[in-house]
Wavefront OBJ file of the C-alpha trace (Angstrom):
o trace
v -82.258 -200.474 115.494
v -82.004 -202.513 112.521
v -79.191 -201.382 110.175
v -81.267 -202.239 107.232
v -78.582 -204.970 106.019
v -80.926 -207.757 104.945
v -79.751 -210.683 102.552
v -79.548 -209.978 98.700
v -80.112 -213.389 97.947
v -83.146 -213.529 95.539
v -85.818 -215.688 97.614
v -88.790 -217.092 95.314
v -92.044 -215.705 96.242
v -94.758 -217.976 97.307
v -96.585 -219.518 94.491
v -99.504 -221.663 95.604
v -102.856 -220.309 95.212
v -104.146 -217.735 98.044
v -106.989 -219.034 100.071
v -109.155 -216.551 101.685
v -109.106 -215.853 105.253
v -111.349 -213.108 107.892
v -113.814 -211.536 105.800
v -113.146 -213.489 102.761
v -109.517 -212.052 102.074
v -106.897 -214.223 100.004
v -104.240 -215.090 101.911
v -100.947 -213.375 101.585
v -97.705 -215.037 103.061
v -95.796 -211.972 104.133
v -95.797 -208.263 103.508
v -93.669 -205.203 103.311
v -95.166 -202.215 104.980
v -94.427 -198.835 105.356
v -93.468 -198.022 108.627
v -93.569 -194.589 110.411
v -93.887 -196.380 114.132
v -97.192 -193.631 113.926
v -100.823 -194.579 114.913
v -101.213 -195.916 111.715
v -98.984 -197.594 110.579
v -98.661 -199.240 114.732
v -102.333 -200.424 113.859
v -102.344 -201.802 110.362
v -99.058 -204.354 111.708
v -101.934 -205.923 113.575
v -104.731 -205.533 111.372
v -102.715 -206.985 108.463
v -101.734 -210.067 110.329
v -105.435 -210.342 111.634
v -107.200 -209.828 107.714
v -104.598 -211.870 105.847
v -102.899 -214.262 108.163
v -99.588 -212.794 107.107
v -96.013 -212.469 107.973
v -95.524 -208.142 108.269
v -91.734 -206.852 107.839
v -91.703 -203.206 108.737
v -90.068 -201.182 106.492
v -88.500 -197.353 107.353
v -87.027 -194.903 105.091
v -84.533 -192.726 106.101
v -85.219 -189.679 104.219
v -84.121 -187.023 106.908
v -87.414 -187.044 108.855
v -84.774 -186.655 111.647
v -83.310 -189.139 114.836
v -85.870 -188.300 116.433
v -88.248 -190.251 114.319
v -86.412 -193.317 114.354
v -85.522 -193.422 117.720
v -86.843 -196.961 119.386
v -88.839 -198.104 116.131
v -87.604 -201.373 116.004
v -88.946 -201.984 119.691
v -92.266 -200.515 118.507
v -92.859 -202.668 115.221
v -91.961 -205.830 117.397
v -94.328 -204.946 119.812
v -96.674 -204.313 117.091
v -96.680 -207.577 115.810
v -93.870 -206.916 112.837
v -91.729 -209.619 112.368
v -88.608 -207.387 111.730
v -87.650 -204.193 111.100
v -85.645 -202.994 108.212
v -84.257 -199.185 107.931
v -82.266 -197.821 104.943
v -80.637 -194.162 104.752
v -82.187 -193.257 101.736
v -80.783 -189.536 101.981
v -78.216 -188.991 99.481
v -80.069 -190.859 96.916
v -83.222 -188.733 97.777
v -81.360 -185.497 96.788
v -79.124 -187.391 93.982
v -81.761 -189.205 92.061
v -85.262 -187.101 92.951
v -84.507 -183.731 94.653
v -82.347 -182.338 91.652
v -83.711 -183.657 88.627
v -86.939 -182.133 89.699
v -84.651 -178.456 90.664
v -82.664 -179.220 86.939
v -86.131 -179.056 85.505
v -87.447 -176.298 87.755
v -90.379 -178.067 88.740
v -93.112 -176.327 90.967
v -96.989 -177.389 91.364
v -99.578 -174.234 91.051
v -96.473 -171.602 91.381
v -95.883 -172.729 94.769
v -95.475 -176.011 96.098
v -91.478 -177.646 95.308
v -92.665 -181.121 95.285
v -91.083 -182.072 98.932
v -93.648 -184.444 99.322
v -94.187 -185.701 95.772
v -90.303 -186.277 95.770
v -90.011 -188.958 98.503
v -92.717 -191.326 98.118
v -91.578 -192.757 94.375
v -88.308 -192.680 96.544
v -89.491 -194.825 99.349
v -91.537 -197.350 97.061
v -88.473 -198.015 95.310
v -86.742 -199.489 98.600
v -90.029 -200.913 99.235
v -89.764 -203.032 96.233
v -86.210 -203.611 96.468
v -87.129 -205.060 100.040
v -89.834 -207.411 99.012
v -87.806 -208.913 96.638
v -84.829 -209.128 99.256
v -87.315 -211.032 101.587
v -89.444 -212.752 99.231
v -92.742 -210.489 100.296
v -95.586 -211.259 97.835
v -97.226 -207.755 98.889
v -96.403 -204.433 99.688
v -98.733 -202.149 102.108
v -98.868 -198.590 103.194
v -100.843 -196.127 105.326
v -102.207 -193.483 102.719
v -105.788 -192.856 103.340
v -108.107 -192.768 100.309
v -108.422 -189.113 100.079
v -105.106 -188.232 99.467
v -102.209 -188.049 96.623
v -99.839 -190.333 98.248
v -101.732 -193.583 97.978
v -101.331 -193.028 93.866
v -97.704 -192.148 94.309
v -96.664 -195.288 95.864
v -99.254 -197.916 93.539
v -97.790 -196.182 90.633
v -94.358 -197.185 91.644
v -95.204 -200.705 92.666
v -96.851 -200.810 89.133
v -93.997 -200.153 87.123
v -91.202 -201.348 89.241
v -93.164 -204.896 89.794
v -96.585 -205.283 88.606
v -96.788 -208.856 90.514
v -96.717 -207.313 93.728
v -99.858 -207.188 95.377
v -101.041 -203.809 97.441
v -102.677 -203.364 100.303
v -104.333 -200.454 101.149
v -105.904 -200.638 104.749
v -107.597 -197.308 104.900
v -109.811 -198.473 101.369
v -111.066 -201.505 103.202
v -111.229 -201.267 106.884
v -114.091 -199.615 108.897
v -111.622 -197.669 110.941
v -112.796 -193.678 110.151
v -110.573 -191.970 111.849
v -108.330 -191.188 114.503
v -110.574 -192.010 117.054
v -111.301 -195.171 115.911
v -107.909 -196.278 115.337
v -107.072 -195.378 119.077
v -109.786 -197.965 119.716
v -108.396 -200.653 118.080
v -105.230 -200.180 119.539
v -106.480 -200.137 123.018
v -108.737 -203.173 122.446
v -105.744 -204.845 121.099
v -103.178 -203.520 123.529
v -101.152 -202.199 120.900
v -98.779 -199.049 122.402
v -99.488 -196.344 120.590
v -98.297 -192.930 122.096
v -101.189 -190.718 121.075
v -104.193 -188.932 122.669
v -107.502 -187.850 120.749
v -106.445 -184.054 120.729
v -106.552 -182.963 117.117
v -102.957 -182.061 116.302
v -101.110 -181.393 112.666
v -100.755 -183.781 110.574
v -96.816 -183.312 109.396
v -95.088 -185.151 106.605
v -90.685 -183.716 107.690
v -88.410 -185.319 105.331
v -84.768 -183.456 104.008
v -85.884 -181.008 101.670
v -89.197 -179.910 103.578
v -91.652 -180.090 106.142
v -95.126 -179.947 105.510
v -98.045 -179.217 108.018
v -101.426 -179.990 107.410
v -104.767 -180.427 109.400
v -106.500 -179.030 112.585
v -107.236 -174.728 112.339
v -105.216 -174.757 108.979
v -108.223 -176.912 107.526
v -110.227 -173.383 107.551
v -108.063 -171.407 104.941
v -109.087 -168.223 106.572
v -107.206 -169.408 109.524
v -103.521 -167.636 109.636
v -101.427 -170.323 110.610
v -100.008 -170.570 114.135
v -95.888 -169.240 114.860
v -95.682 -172.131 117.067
v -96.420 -174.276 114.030
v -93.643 -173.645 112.233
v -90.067 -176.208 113.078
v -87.666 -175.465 110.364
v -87.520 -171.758 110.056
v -87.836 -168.710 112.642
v -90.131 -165.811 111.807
v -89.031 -163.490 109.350
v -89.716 -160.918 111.878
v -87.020 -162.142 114.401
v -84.222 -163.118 112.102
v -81.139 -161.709 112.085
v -81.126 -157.828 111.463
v -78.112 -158.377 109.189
v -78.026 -160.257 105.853
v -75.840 -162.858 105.353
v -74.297 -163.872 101.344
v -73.751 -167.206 100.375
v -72.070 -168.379 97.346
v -73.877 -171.371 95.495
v -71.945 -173.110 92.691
v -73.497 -174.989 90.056
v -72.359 -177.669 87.544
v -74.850 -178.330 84.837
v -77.907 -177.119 87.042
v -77.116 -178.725 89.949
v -75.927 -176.982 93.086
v -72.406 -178.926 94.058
v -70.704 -176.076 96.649
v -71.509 -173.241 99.079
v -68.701 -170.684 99.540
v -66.210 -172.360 97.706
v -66.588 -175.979 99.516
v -67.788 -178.606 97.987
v -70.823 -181.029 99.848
v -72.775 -184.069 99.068
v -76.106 -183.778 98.022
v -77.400 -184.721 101.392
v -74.966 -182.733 103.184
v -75.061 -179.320 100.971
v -79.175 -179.302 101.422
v -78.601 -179.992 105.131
v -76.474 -176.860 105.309
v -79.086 -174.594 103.154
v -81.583 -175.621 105.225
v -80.229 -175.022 108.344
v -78.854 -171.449 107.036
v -82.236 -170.278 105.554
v -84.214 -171.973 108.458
v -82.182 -168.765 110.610
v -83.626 -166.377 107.797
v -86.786 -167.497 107.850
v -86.308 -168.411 104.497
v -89.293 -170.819 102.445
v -92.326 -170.438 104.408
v -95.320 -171.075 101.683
v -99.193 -171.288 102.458
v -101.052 -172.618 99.777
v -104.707 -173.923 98.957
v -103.954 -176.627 96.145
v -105.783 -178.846 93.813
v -105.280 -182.767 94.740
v -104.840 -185.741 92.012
v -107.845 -187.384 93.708
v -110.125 -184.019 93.134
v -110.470 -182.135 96.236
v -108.623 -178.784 97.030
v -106.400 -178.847 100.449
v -104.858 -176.131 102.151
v -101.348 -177.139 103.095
v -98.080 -175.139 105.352
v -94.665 -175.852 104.094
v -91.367 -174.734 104.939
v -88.309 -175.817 102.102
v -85.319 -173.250 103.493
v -82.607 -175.424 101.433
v -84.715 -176.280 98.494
v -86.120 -172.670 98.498
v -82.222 -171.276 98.052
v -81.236 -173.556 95.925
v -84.455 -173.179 93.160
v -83.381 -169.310 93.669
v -79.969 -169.793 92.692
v -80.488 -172.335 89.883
v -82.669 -170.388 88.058
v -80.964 -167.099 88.382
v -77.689 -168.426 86.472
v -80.296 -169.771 83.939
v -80.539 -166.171 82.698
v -77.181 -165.930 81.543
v -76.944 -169.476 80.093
v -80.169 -169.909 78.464
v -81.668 -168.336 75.447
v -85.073 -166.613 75.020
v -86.784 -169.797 73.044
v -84.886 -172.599 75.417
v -85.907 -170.610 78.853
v -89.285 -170.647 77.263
v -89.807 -174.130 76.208
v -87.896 -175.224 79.152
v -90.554 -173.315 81.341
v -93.278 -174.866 79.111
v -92.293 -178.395 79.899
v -91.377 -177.925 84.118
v -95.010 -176.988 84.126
v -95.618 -180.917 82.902
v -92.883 -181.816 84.669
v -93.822 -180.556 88.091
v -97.839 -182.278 87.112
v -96.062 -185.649 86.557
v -94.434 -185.846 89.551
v -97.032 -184.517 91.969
v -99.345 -187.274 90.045
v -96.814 -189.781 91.194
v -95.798 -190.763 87.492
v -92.438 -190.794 88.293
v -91.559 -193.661 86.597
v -93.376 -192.887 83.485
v -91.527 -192.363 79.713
v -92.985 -188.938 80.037
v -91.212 -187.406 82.877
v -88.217 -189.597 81.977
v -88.154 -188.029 78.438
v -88.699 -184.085 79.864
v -85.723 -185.300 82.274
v -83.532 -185.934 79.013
v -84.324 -182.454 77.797
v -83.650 -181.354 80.863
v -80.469 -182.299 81.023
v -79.274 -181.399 77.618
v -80.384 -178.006 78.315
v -78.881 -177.638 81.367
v -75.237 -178.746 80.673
v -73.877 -175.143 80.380
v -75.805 -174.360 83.326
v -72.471 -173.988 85.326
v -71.025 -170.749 87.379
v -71.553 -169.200 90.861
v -74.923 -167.599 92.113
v -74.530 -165.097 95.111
v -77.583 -164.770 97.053
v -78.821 -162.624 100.085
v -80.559 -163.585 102.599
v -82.561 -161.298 104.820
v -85.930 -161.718 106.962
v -87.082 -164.358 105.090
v -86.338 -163.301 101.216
v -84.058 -164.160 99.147
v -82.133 -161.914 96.348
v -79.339 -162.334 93.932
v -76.342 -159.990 94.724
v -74.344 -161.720 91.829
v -74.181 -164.211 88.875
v -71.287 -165.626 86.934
v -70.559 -168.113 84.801
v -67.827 -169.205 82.005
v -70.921 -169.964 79.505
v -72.812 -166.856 80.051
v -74.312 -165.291 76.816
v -74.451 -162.178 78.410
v -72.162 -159.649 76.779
v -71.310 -156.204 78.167
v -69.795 -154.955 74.662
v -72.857 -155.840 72.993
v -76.027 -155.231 75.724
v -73.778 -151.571 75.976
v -75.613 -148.674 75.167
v -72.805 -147.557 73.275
v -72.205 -148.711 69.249
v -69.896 -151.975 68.743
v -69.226 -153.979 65.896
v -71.134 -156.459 66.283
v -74.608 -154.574 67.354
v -75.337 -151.774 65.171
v -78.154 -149.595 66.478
v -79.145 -148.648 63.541
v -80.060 -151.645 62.268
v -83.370 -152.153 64.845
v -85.018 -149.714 62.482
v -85.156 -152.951 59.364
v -85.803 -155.139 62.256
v -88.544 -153.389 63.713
v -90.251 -152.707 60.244
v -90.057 -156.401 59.350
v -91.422 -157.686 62.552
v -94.274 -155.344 63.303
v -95.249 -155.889 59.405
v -98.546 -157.987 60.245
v -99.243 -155.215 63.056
v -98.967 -152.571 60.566
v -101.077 -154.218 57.672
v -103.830 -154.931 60.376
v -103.877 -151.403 61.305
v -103.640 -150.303 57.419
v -106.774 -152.943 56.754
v -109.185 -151.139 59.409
v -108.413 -147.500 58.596
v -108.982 -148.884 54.642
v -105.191 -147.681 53.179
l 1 2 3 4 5 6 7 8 9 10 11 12 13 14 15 16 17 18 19 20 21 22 23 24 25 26 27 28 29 30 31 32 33 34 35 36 37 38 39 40 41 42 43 44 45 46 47 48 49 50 51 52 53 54 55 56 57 58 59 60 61 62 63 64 65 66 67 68 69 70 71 72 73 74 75 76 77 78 79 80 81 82 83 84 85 86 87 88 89 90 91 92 93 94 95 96 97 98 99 100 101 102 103 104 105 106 107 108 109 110 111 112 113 114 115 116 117 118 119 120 121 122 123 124 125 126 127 128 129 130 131 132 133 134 135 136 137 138 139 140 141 142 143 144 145 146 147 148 149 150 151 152 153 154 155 156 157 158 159 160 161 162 163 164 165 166 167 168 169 170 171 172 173 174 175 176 177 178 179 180 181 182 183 184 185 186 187 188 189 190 191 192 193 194 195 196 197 198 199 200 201 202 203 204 205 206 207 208 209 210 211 212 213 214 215 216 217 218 219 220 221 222 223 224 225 226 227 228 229 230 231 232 233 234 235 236 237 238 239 240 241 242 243 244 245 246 247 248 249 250 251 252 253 254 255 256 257 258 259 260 261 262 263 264 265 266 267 268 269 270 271 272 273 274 275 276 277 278 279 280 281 282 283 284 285 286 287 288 289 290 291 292 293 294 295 296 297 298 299 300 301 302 303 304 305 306 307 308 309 310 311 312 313 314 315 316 317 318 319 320 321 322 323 324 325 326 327 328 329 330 331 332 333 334 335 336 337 338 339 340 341 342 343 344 345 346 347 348 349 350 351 352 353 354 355 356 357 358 359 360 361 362 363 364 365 366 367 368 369 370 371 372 373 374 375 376 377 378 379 380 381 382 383 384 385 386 387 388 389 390 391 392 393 394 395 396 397 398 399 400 401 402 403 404 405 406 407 408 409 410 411 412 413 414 415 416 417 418 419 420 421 422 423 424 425 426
């Protein structure tokens, strides 16, 4: 497999003017594509070559879709008709630069969804452009159907990172349908593709989540199937015993568990892996898509599902009432942005900057417990915590007089009272 080492020399793209090719297509002179080694992406290698007479370098990011994913895939994009194939661990900069700002912010679509998804494609179109620039690609292409949110989440990154960049979209122009066809084409074209026409789940695994989508869960009366599930066991048969972990947290971001500090990459590997045996972040959800449509989606986000837990726990000793609320107030917008692919837009990049103002005496330990699939907080400390036990006391202290709630009270009900004084006619 391709290490993903490619020349950083800048290479001038192509300037002459594109001449059109089968069905009338400019010509392109090579292109970056998104890579899974899937049916897909396996077909639109050859397609791509066919429709614009181009030059295809694979791409693959490494986002902790797991070995198993990568295994043989530079074989397979050869075969295909790629000329190379270019891979690049993406993980630690997928937790660093995407997974936590979104947790600092405590963003979450419709009360459910953490954004696993949403998180890794800005993440992968990055490379992407990086790549074409590295190889002097005048186009980038990827295998997002026209239905879904992903196909806006990668243009809107080629758009601001480099608006020259051409994008190809093969499922907006081809008369493939579906599956079926595109098991055609391969055959016709002797492209090896290892897939049959049995409806299966359509899965989207990277490091924070996995997401499952498709076949009986297309009915959202449908309970999913156990045998679905990959990351986590049922609740029902985890351990009968709960197990504590201690997460520490500098400015909002999870850095340690039990005392031992972890990488990004590594300390979600380690969550996940933990609450996967507790059954821990199993969601099912019927959401609203950017493009319109609702879709009923599966995910399971063990690490990223401990980790939101902990975070916002140690919130309630650092943050006031009117900065929790505000704060809450903009990771609703926050949480929109990103699932709209705006990643790279002022907006979100300005909420981020709030973000992590507010969060810099977001610091301490959270101890959580984990047990059949919930999560609880046993514990929360923290050297900034505004919580005081000689003033939240039910006994009298010097600086909380109980008596002095009665002026309070009197002041701030006042437009309560005059409304009530106004209908009774006093």
């Amino acid at each position: 497999m391709s290490s993903g080492r490619i020349s950083t020399t800048p290479t001038s793209r192509q300037t002459a003017v594109p001449k059109a090719v089968g069905g009338g297509k400019e010509k392109l002179n090579k292109v970056v594509l998104a890579y899974s080694g899937g049916l897909d992406t396996s077909v639109i290698v050859r397609w791509l070559r066919e429709n614009y007479g181009c030059e295809v370098v694979c791409f693959t990011a490494d986002v902790g879709q797991g070995e198993m994913e990568l295994e043989g895939l530079e074989k397979k994009a050869k075969e295909n008709g790629g000329s190379q194939l270019i891979v690049k661990d993406l993980k630690e900069e997928f937790v660093k630069d995407f997974i936590y700002p979104c947790l600092r912010a405590g963003a979450i679509y419709e009360r459910k969804y953490l954004l696993g998804t949403s998180m890794a494609r800005p993440c992968i179109a990055k490379a992407m452009v990086d790549v074409a620039r590295q190889v002097g690609a005048d186009a980038v292409a990827h295998g997002c159907t026209g239905k879904g949110n992903d196909q806006v989440r990668f243009e809107l990154t080629f758009f601001a990172l480099d608006p020259e960049l051409k994008v190809v979209a093969p499922w907006r122009e081809w008369d493939i349908t579906g599956r079926e066809d595109a098991i055609e084409f391969a055959k016709k074209h002797n492209i090896p593709v290892p897939v049959t026409k049995k409806s299966i789940y359509s899965r989207d695994r990277n490091l924070f989540h996995l997401s499952h989508e498709g076949d009986r869960l297309e009915d959202p009366a449908n309970e999913p199937e156990e045998g679905m599930y990959m990351m986590t066991v049922n609740p029902v048969d985890a351990p009968n015993q709960p197990e504590y972990l201690d997460i520490g947290i500098a400015k909002g971001i999870p850095v340690s568990i039990n005392g031992k500090e972890l990488s990004p990459a590594s300390l979600l590997s380690e969550l996940n892996a933990i609450g996967g045996k507790h059954g821990i972040g199993r969601i099912d959800m019927v959401e609203n898509r950017l493009v319109g449509m609702k879709s009923r989606g599966v995910y399971e986000t063990p690490g990223g599902t401990i980790m939101c837990y902990a975070v916002r726990e140690l919130e309630s000793l650092t943050l006031d009432r009117e900065t929790m609320q505000v704060k809450d107030t903009f990771a609703l917008k926050y949480a929109d942005l990103v699932y709209s692919g705006r990643w790279y837009d002022p907006l979100r990049e300005s909420i981020d900057a709030f973000m992590e103002k507010i969060t810099e005496k977001t610091t301490g330990s959270v101890r959580v417990k984990l047990y059949k699939g919930s999560v609880t907080v046993a514990s929360r400390t923290s050297p900034y915590s505004l919580y005081r036990e000689d003033i939240s006391s039910f006994e009298n202290g010097q600086i909380y007089n109980q008596g002095d709630a009665e002026g309070f009270i009197r002041l701030y009900g006042l437009p309560t009272r005059v409304r009530a004084m106004l209908e009774k006619g006093i």
